[in-house]
N, C-alpha and C positions, 0 to 999 in steps of 0.2 A: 504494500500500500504506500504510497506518494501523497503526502501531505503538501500543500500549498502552505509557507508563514511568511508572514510580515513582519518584519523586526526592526522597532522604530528607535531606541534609546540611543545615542550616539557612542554609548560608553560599554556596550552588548560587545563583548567578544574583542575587545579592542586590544588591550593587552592579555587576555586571558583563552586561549583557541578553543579550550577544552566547551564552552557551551555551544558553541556554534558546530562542532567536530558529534556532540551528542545528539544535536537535531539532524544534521546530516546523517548517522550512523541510523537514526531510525527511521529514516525515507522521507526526510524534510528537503522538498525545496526553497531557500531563503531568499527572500525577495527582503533587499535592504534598503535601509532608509536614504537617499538623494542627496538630501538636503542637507545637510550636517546640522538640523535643528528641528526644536518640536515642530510637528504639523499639524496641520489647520487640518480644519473638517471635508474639505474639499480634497485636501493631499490623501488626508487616509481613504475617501471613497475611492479615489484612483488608483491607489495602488494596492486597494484591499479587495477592491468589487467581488474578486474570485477566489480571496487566502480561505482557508480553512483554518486557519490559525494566530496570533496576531502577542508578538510580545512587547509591549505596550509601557510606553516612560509614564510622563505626565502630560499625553496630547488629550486631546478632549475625545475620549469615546464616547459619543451624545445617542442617542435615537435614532436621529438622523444617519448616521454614519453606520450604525449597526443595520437598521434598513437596508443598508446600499450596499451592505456584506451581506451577500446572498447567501453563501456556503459558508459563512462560519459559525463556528462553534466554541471556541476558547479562547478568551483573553488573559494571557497569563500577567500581570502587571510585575515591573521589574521594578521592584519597591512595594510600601507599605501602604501605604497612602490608595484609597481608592474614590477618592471624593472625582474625581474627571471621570469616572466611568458611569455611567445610567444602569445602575442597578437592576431597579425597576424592571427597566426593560429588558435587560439582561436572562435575566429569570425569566420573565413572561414569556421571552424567545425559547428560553430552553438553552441559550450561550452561558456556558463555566466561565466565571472570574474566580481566578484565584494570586495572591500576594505573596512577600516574601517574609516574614515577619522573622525579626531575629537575626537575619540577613547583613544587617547597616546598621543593629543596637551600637555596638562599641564607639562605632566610627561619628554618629551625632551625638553620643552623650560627650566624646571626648572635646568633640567642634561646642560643644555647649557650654563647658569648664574652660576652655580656649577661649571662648567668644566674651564669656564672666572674666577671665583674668586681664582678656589686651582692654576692655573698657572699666575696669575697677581703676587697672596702672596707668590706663591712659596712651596704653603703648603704641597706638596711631596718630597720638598726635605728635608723641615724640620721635617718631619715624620721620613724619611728614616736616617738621619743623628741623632738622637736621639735615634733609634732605633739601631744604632750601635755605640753610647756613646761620639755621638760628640755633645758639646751645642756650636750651630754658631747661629747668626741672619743675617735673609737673607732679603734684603730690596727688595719691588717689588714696585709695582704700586695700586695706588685706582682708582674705577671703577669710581665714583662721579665727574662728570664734562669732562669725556671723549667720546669721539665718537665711538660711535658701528655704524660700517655697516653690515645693514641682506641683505644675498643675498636669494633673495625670499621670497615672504610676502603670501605663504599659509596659514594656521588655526597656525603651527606651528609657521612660522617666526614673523605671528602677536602676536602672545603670550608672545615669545622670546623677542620682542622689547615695549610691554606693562611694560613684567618685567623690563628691563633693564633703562626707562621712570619710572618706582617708585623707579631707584636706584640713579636719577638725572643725565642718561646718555643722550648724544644728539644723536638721530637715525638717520639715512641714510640707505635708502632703496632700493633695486634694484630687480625689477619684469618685466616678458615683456606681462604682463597683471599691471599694477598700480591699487593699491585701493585707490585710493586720498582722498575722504571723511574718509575713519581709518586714514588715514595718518594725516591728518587734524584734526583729531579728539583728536590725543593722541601728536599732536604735533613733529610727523614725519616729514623728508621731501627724496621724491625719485629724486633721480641723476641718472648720467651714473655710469655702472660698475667703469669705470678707475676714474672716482671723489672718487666712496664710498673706492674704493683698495688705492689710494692715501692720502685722509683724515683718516682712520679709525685707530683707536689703538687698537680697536680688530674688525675682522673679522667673521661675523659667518654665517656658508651656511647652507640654507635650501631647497635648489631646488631638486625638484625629479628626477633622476639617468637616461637618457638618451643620446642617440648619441650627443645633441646637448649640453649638460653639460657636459659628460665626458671630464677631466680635465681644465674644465673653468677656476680652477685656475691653475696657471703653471708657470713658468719662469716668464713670461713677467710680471705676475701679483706680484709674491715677488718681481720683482725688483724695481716693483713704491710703493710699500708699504714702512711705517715709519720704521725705524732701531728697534724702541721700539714696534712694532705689534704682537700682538697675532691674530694668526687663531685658528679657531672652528669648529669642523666638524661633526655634530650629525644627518645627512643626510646618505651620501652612500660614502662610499671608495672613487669610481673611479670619483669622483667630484674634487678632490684634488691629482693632480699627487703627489705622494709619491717623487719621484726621485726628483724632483724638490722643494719640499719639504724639504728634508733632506739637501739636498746643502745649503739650503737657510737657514737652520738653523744652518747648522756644520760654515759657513762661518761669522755669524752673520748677515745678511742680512735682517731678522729678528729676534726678540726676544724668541718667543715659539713660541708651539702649543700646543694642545688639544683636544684629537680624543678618539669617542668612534666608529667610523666606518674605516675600512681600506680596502686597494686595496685587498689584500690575506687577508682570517680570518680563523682562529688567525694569527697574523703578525709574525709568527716564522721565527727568520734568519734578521729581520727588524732590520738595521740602529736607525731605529726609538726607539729601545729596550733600546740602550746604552746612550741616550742624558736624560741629567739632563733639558735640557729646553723643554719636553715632557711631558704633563700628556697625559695617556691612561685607557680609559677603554673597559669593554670586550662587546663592544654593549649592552650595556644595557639603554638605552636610554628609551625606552616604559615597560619596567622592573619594575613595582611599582602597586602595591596592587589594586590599583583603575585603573590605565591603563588596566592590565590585565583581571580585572573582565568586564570591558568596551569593550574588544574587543572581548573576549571570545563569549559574550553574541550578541554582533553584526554580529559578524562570523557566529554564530549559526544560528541567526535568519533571515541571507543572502542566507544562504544555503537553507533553507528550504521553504522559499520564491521561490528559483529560483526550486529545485525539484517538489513544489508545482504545479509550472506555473505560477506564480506572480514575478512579475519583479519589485525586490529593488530597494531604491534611488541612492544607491550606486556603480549601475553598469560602469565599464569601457573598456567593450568590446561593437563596435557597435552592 
């Protein structure tokens, strides 16, 4: 049997041969992505019309574009994240989505404890200010003996808050499932949102991107936070109103932030561009050697499972 796939993530097989070598090995034809960038809804119906299979970054798999895939059946998402895929219709088609979960934990809890230390120390702007011949010393904050709140204690948040428990930080958790025994274990403890937003000196979200998290934090939330808070955002954009965000920071309202995901990506034209109490990076959160090789391989082996007729563990459509 001869499977049709579509392989959209720029980062699929790039250094790693062995996912791309496992679909071929089990009668995959790999129709690759063009463009070296996500694609529009238009690109996937063109080059999917006929995949029977489709391993899938962060492009928008809508409705519409599943419509216009006649013959397929699996979307294996390469990452965790499944808020760009229509669910919904996914299931109603009778099309398998399935994720990597576990896959990229290491690799954003450590970008998370990165992205908290260069905006505590300041360390972009002492970059930037040497690199155009000014020697200033810029005093921030130490991590050791302060309060992180994770919002969300998936694979990720619990990793994020493991690390930041060996940097001598005290954790505050907020999940609407609690793991009380990890919590208990590592010496955590779960509160109400508005406790962990109230006590924390940095903020960091980890919840997965839907209706009922689209912008959990917001106004209300910067306004009860410490004057000295960092937020951290190595989750999804639209978790962290932007607008409300930038107020909060042009105003002093809080102290920084620290984003490797944004509401628009790339954030061109973003407020957010021109503030010295910003660090940003370009999503690269799951971006690392071993992350990549990890989901590549899982992807692969998700998809092939579901073209097979065998159903992964990792499925998230009913």
């Amino acid at each position: 049997m001869t499977w049709k796939v579509l392989v959209t993530p720029r980062t699929f097989g790039k250094t790693d041969p062995v996912p791309r070598e496992m679909l071929i090995k089990a009668g995959c034809e790999v129709v690759p992505n063009p463009f070296g960038r996500m694609l529009t809804e238009d690109e996937l119906i063109s080059l999917g019309g006929d995949v029977d299979g489709i391993i899938g970054g962060l492009d928008p798999f809508t409705r519409r574009v599943m419509e216009n895939c006649r013959n397929l059946k699996a979307i294996s998402r390469y990452g965790v994240g499944v808020n760009n895929v229509d669910l919904e219709y996914a299931s109603a088609r009778g099309i398998m989505v399935t994720n990597t979960p576990g896959a990229n934990s290491a690799a954003v809890a450590e970008l998370a404890i990165a992205l908290i230390m260069a905006a505590a120390r300041k360390v972009c702007c002492s970059d930037r200010a040497i690199r155009q011949g000014v020697w200033k010393q810029y005093h921030g904050m130490q991590l050791s003996g302060k309060t992180i709140g994770i919002v969300g204690t998936g694979q990720i948040g619990r990793e994020t808050a493991e690390l930041a428990r060996g940097l001598r930080m005290k954790v505050l958790c907020n999940d609407i499932m609690p793991n009380r025994d990890w919590a208990s274990a590592i010496g955590a403890e779960y509160v109400e949102l508005e406790r962990l937003i109230r006590e924390s000196d940095y903020v960091s979200v980890h919840v997965p991107y839907n209706e009922d998290t689209h912008h959990l934090i917001s106004s209300e939330q910067f306004a009860s936070m410490k004057q000295s808070a960092i937020v951290v955002n190595t989750a999804r954009g639209g978790i962290i109103d932007e607008t409300a965000l930038c107020e909060a920071l042009a105003s002093g309202r809080i102290a920084g932030a620290a984003l490797d995901v944004f509401e628009t990506e790339p954030p061109s034209g973003s407020p957010l561009l021109a503030m010295d109490n910003v660090v940003l990076t370009s999503h690269i959160g799951a971006h690392t050697q071993e992350a990549v090789e990890n989901m590549g391989r899982m992807a692969a082996q998700n998809l092939i499972m579901c073209l097979s007729g065998a159903t992964p563990a990792n499925v998230v459509t009913n």
